[in-house]
N, C-alpha and C positions, 0 to 999 in steps of 0.2 A: 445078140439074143441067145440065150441059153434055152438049151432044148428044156430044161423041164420048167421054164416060163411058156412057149409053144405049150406044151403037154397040160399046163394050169389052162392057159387060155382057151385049149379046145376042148379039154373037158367040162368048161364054163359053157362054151357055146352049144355041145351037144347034148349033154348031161341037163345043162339047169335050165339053159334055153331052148331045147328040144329042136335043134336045128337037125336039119339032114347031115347026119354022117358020110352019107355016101357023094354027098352032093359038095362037101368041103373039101376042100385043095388051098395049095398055100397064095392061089390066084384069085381064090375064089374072095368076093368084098363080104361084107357083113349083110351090106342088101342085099344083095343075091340069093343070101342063105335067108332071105325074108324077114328079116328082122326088122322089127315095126320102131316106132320110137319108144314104146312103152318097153321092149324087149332091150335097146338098147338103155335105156334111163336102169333097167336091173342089173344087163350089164357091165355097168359104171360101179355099181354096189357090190356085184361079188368082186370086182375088180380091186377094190379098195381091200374090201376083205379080207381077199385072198393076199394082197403083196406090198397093199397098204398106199399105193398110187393114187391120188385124187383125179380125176380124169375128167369131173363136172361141170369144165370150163370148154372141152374140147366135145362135150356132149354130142352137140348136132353134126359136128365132122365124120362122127364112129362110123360111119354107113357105108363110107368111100372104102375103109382099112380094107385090109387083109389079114389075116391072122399074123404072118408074119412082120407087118406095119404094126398094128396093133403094140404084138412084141416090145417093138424099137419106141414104138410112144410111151411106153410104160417104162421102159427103161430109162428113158431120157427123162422121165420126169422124177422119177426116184433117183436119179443122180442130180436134177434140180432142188428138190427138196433138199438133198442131204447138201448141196454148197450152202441154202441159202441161211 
């Protein structure tokens, strides 16, 4: 994981989805930080946006992540994309 992937993904989560900053750590899941389904389905969209990862398939799992999960699923799939 590259730190300024981490740094995309938490300014997603704080910035666009107004989670608590103070309340995020790299333990902390997605649910925790209250992220509803609605907030995660936007999640999926700046996600693509931003790094171009399609993540729409893994939708309902996003809840369990951590920001640093997160990271490694996006990475994994943008190195999926590019084999396929």
């Amino acid at each position: 994981m590259t730190a300024s992937l981490h740094a995309t993904l938490t300014r997603i989560v704080v910035e666009d989805l107004e989670a608590d900053a103070d309340g995020l750590t790299d333990e902390s899941t997605l649910a925790a930080l209250d992220l509803d389904s609605l907030a995660i389905a936007e999640l999926v969209i700046r996600i693509k946006e931003e790094t171009g990862a399609d993540l729409g398939s893994e939708e309902t799992s996003l809840g369990e992540l951590t920001i640093p999960g997160l990271a490694q699923l996006v990475t994994t799939t943008l190195d999926g994309e590019k084999s396929a």
